[in-house]
C-alpha positions in Angstrom: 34.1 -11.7 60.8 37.4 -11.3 59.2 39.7 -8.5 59.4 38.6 -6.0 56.6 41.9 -5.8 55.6 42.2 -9.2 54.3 38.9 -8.2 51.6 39.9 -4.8 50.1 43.1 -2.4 49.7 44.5 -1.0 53.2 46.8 1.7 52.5 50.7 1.6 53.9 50.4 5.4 54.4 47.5 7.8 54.2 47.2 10.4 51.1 47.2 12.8 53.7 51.1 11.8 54.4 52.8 13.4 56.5 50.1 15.9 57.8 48.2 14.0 60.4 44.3 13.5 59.6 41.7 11.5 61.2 40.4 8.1 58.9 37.5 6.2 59.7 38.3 3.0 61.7 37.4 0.9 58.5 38.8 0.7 55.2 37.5 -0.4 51.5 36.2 -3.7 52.0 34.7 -4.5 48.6 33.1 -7.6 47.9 35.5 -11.1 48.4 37.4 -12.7 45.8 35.9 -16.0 46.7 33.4 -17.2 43.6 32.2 -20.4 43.3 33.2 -21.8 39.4 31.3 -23.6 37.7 31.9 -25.6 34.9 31.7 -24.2 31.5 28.4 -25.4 29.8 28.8 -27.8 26.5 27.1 -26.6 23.3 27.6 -28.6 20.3 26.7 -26.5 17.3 26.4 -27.5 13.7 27.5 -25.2 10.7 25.2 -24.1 8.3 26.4 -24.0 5.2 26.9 -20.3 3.6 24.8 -19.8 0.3 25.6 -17.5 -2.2 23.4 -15.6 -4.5 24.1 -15.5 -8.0 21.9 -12.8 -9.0 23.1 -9.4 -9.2 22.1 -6.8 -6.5 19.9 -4.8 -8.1 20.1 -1.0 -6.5 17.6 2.1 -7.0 18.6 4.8 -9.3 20.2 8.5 -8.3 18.5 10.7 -9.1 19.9 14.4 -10.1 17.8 17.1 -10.3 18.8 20.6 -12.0 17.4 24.1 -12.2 19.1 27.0 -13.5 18.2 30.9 -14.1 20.2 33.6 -15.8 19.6 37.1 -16.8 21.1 40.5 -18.3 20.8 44.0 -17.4 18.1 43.8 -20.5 15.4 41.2 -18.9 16.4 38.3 -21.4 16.1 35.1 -19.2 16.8 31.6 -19.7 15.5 29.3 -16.7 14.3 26.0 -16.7 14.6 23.0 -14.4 14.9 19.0 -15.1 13.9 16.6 -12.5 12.6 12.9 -12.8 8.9 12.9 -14.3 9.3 16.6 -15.5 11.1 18.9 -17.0 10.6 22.9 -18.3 12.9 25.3 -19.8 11.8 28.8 -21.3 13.6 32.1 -22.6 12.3 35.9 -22.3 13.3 38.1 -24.7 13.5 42.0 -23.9 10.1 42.7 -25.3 8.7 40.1 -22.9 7.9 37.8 -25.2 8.1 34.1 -23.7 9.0 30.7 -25.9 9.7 27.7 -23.9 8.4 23.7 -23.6 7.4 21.3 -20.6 7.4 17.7 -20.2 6.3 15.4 -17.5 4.9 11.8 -17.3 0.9 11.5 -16.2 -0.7 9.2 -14.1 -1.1 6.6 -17.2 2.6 6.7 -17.6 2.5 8.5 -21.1 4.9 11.5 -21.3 3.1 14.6 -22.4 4.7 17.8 -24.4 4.1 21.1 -24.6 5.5 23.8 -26.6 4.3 27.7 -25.8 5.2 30.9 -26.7 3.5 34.2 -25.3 3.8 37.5 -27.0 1.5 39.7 -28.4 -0.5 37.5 -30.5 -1.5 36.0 -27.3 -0.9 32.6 -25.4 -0.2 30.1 -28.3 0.3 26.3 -27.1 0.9 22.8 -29.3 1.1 19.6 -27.3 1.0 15.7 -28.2 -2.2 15.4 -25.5 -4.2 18.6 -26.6 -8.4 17.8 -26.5 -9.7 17.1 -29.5 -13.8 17.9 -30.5 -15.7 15.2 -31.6 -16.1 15.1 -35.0 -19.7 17.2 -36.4 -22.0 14.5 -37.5 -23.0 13.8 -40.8 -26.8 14.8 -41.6 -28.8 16.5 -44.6 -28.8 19.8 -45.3 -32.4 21.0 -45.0 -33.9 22.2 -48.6 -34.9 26.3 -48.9 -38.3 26.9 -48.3 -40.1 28.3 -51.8 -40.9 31.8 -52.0 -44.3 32.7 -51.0 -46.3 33.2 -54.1 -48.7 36.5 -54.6 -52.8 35.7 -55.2 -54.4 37.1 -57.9 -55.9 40.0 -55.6 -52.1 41.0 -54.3 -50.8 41.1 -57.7 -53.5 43.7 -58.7 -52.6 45.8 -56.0 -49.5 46.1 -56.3 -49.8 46.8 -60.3 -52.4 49.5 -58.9 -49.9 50.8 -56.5 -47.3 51.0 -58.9 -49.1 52.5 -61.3 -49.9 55.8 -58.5 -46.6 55.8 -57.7 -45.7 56.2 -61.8 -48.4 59.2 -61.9 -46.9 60.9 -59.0 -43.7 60.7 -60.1 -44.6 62.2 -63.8 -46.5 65.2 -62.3 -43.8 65.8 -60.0 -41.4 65.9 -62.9 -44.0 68.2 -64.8 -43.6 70.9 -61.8 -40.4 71.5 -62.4 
């Protein structure tokens, strides 16, 4: 084996210098600076040729979505927010009454809108996508039943009737 000296770093004077301090026997001895070479390896490549793309790069929109809110010492408000799809805004007087609209887009992509108010003629709403009823369908009107005619015996008892109540009537007016 060779000295270790002749592998690693051997110092000319310890770091201890000049206070006197026991080493081991053996210094750094790292690996040796022997490597075999070998030849570099060949590699013939062939350049691809760069294409270019003449359509424009198409990127996603930003989107920006807002709110706001403000109020006075009174309760009048103005609020609202906008964001993609949808949008509301609304104002409060100071009697609490509320006028304001909505928007958004539905599942079919058709964008609805509705307008509001709320005071105290109640909840009042008009809209582009409001139900409609079906329309009533057209049938004829039923014909009045005739009136129920009297028989010969029910007219004479009610001319008798009438004519008791007459008699009564006259005697009572006689009495007084």
């Amino acid at each position: 084996m060779a000295h270790p000296s002749t592998y690693g770093y051997v110092a000319l004077h310890p770091f201890s210098f000049p206070y006197v301090s026991q080493h081991s026997p053996y210094s750094y001895a790292g690996y040796p600076n022997i490597v075999p070479a070998t030849a570099p390896a060949v590699v013939k490549s062939v350049a691809t040729p760069y294409t270019v793309s003449l359509a424009p790069a198409y990127y996603a929109p930003s989107y920006t979505a807002n709110q706001y809110h403000s109020q006075d010492e009174l309760g009048q408000a103005s609020y609202g927010y906008d964001h993609p799809g949808q949008s509301h805004a609304a104002t409060r007087d100071a009697y609490g009454n509320v006028v304001g609209s909505y928007a958004y887009v539905n599942p079919d992509g058709k964008e609805i809108r509705v307008n509001y108010v709320a005071d105290n003629n109640g909840f009042r709403v008009s809209s582009n996508d409001l139900p409609v009823a079906p329309a009533v369908p057209a049938y004829e009107q039923p014909a009045a039943p005739l009136p129920v005619e009297d028989t010969p015996e029910v007219k004479a008892a009610k001319a008798e009737h009438f004519n008791a109540v007459a008699a009564v009537k006259a005697r009572n007016l006689a009495l007084e």
